[in-house]
C-alpha positions, 0 to 999 in steps of 0.5 A, spaced: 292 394 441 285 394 437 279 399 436 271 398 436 274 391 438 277 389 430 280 394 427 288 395 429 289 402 432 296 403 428 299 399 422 306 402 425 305 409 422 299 409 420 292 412 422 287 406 421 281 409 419 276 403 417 276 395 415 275 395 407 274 388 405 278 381 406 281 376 401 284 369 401 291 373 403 289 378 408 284 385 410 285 391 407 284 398 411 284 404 410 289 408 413 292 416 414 299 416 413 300 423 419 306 425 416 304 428 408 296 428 411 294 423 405 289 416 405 292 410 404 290 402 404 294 396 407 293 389 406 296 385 412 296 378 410 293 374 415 296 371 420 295 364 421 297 364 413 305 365 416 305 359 419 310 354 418 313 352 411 307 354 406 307 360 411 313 363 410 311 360 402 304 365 404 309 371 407 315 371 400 308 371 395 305 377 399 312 380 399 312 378 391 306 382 390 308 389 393 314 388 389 310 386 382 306 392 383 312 396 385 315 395 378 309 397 374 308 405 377 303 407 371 296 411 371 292 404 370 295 401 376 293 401 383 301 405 386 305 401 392 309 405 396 313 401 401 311 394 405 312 395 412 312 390 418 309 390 425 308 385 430 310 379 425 305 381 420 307 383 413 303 390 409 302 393 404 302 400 404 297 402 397 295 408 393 287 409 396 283 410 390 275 413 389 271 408 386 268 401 386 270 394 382 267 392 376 265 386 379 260 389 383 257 392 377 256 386 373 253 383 379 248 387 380 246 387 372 249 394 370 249 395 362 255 399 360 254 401 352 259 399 347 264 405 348 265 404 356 266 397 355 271 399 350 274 404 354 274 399 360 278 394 357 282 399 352 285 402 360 287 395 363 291 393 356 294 400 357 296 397 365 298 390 362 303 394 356 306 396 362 306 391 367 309 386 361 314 390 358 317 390 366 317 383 366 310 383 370 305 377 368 298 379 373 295 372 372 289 374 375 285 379 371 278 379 373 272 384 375 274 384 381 280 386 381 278 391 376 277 398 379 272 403 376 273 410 378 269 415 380 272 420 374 272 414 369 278 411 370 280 405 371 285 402 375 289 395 375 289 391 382 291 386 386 298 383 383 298 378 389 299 372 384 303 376 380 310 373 376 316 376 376 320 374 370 326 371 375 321 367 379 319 361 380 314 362 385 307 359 385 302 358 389 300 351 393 299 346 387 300 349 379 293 353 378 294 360 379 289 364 378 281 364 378 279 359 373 273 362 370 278 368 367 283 363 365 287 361 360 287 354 358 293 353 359 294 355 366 287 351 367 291 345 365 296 347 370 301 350 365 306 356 365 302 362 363 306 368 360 303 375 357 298 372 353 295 369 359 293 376 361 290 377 355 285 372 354 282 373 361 282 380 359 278 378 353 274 373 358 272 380 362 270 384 356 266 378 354 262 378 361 261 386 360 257 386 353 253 379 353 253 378 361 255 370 360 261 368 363 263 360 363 260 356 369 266 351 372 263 344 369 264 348 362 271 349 363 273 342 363 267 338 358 267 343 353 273 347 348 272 354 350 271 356 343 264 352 343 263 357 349 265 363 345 261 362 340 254 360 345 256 368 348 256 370 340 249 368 338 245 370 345 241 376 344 246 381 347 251 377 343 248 377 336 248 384 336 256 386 337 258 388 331 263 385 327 270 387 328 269 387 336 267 380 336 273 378 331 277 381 337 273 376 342 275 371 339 282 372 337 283 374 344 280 368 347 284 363 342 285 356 345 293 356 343 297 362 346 299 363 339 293 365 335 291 370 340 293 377 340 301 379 339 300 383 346 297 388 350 298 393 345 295 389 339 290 388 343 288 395 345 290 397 338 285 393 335 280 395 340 281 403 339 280 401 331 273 399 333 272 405 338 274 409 332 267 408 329 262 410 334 259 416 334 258 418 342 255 425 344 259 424 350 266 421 352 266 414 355 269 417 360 264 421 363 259 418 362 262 411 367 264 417 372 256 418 373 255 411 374 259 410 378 259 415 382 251 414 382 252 408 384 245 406 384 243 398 386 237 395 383 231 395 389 232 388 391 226 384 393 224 385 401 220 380 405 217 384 411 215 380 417 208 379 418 209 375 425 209 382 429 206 384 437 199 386 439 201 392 439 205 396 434 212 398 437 211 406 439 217 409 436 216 405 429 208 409 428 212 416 431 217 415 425 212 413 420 208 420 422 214 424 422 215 421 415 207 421 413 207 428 415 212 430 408 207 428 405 200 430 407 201 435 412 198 435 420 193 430 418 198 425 419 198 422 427 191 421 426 192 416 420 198 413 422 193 410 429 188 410 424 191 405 420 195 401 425 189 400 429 186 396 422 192 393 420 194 386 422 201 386 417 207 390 416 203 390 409 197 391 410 199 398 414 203 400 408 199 400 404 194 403 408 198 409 409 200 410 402 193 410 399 193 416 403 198 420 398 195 422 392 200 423 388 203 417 385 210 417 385 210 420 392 206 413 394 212 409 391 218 414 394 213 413 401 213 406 401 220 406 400 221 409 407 217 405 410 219 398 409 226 400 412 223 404 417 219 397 418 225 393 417 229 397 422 224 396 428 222 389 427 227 386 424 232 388 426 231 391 434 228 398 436 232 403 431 228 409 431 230 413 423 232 419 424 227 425 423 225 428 417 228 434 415 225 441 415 226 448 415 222 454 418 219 458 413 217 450 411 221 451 404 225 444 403 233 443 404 237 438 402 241 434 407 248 436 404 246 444 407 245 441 415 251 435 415 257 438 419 264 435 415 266 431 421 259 427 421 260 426 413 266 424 415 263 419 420 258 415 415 263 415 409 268 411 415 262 407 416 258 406 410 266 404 407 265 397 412 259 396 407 260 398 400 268 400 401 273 406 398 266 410 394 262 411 401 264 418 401 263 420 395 256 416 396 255 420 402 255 427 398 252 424 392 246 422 397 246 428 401 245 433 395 239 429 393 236 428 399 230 433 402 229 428 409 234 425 413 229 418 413 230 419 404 238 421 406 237 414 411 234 410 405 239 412 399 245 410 403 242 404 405 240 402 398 247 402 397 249 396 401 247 389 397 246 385 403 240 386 407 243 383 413 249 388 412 243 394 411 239 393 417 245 392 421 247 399 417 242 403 419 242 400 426 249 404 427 248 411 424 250 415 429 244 422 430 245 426 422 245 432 426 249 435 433 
């Protein structure tokens, strides 16, 4: 049985709640678990990877992650609670966490400072100490399966190529992993043991405080040491003091044998380091903010010039609700004054804009109005909702007129977008939002894709009920 034509309505105990992400081996949900009231994730593993012998290959290396993971119970890494079945499929009942892949950060340009990156790093070593000391050897450590907190901390997760000291178990062919944060060894389809780990480990930290990482021809035609030393000397790279690029380079040695002792070594180097800089505010604090703003760069937006005659009704009455924030009752008349002398999206947005005085309000305007134009003309009829106001003409924010069942209702919604932070998203927006349409466009700015944010934005549900 399936829900809004996708999602299953169970996963045998469990509530499914919302579709999180999908990956090469299965979808991740978010789930409620009736019995101790808490959220949960499951991973399923895609059905058509169980077929036959390298399906039941697929299920054993699935079962072999929950029981990776299940070994390694320590702060840093993202919990196992059990693995279940249902309806010949295999999951994976996980802790839930609030926070967002570091992937996401490095693609979007976010640059963390000397300590967070250290405070970052220092956290997944802590998750490798214990995983390698229960015999656990990840294989995969990268951005995207390095989960930032919305409290500053830092979880490890996905362990589904992990290896477990009695198994033998890889994956089709001998390559294990992702080739952009692997070792050299592994890349030349060699065992990889703990060491392994660490110069991925160190690949990722080099990402995060010069933004290079090597590019797949790079990875066969040149030593990686030629490509450390290209990241040392660019403009981000010259400026690393000394010893944290000694611990780069060590960690990314060619040989295994050159390159930290362990995780621990490693991590211990790295709190030496951290020792030197003097921050008014812990690393900590400061990536909690970040990551719970989560702010993404205002991607650049092409608005369609190819419109009707005639400008759609509703689309020119949310521009007046929303012009009327700005200058007052004489809104509707420059709204129809503008439309009738425009003849494009721009040509109308800039006219409308002119008539605010204050600079910055301009700006915050002509936000509003492209997703109100890109929701109208690209993507359907889709009225914003109206801005928010109260009787004695003093501003709210929108946190004091949502009910807890419709923030509840956008987090499960926006998480199809932006994953586990929608919620923590949603009250941070709705604090610092005085309109539903600035609510509306805060969210939306959250969802890198423009696709995915008009699509967004079309199936908002009324803010109010």
């Amino acid at each position: 049985m399936e829900r809004n034509g996708t999602l299953p309505a169970t996963l045998g105990k469990y509530q499914v709640k919302a579709l999180l992400g999908q990956g090469a081996m299965g979808v991740v949900y978010q789930c409620f678990d009736p019995d101790i009231e808490r959220t949960v994730a499951i991973k399923v593993v895609h059905s058509h990877l169980q077929q036959g012998k390298a399906g039941r290959e697929s299920v054993e290396r699935f079962r072999q992650e929950a029981r990776a993971a299940a070994r390694c119970q320590h702060p840093n890494i993202v919990t196992v609670y059990e693995l279940g079945r249902q309806n010949d499929s295999d999951f994976i009942v996980m802790e839930y966490v609030q926070g967002e892949e570091l992937r996401y950060f490095l693609e979007t340009g976010q640059l963390f400072t000397l300590a967070e990156c250290v405070h970052v790093i220092t956290e997944v070593l802590s998750a490798l100490a214990h995983a390698h000391q229960q015999g656990v050897v990840h294989r995969d450590i990268k951005p995207a399966n390095i989960i930032l907190l919305d409290n500053g901390g830092v979880k490890v997760a996905d362990f589904g190529v992990a290896r477990l000291d009695h198994s033998e178990l890889t994956l089709a062919g001998n390559m294990v992993g992702t080739p952009t944060y692997m070792a050299p060894e592994g890349l030349r389809g060699e065992r990889v043991d703990a060491s392994g780990d660490l110069y991925s480990t160190g690949m990722v930290l080099l990402e995060m405080l010069t933004g290079m990482k090597p590019q797949p021809q790079q990875l066969f035609s040149q030593p990686i040491a030629e490509f450390v030393d290209l990241a040392l000397r660019s403009e981000r790279g010259q400026a690393l003091p000394a010893a944290l690029a000694r611990a780069i380079t060590t960690a990314l040695a060619e040989k295994p044998a050159q390159r930290f002792a362990s995780a621990q070594a490693f991590r211990d180097a790295l709190e030496v380091f951290a020792a030197t800089l003097q921050e008014s505010r812990a690393a900590s604090e400061t990536l909690s903010e970040t990551v719970i703003a989560r702010p993404p760069p205002a991607p650049d937006r092409v608005l369609p010039t190819n419109l009707p005659t005639e400008w759609p009704s509703d689309m020119l009455d949310t521009l007046e609700r929303t012009l009327a924030g700005y200058v007052g009752p004489l809104a509707r008349v420059l709204v129809n004054h503008s439309a009738s002398q425009s003849g494009s999206v721009e040509e109308l947005g800039r006219a409308l804009a002119d008539k605010i005085p204050d600079r910055s309000e301009r700006e915050e305007f002509l936000v509003h109005f492209r997703h109100c134009a890109l929701a109208h003309t690209g993507s359907g009829n889709h009225s914003l909702p109206a801005t928010s106001q109260t009787t004695d003409g003093t501003e709210t924010c929108m946190a004091d007129s949502l009910s807890d069942a419709r923030v509840e209702e956008l987090s499960t919604l926006l998480a199809r977008y932006v994953g586990p932070l929608a919620r923590n998203l949603v009250e941070h927006k709705a604090r610092s939002s005085h309109s539903a349409e600035a609510f509306v466009t805060a969210l939306a700015d959250c969802i890198p894709s423009e696709q995915e944010r008009l699509e967004f934005i079309g199936k908002l549900p009324p803010l109010t009920e």
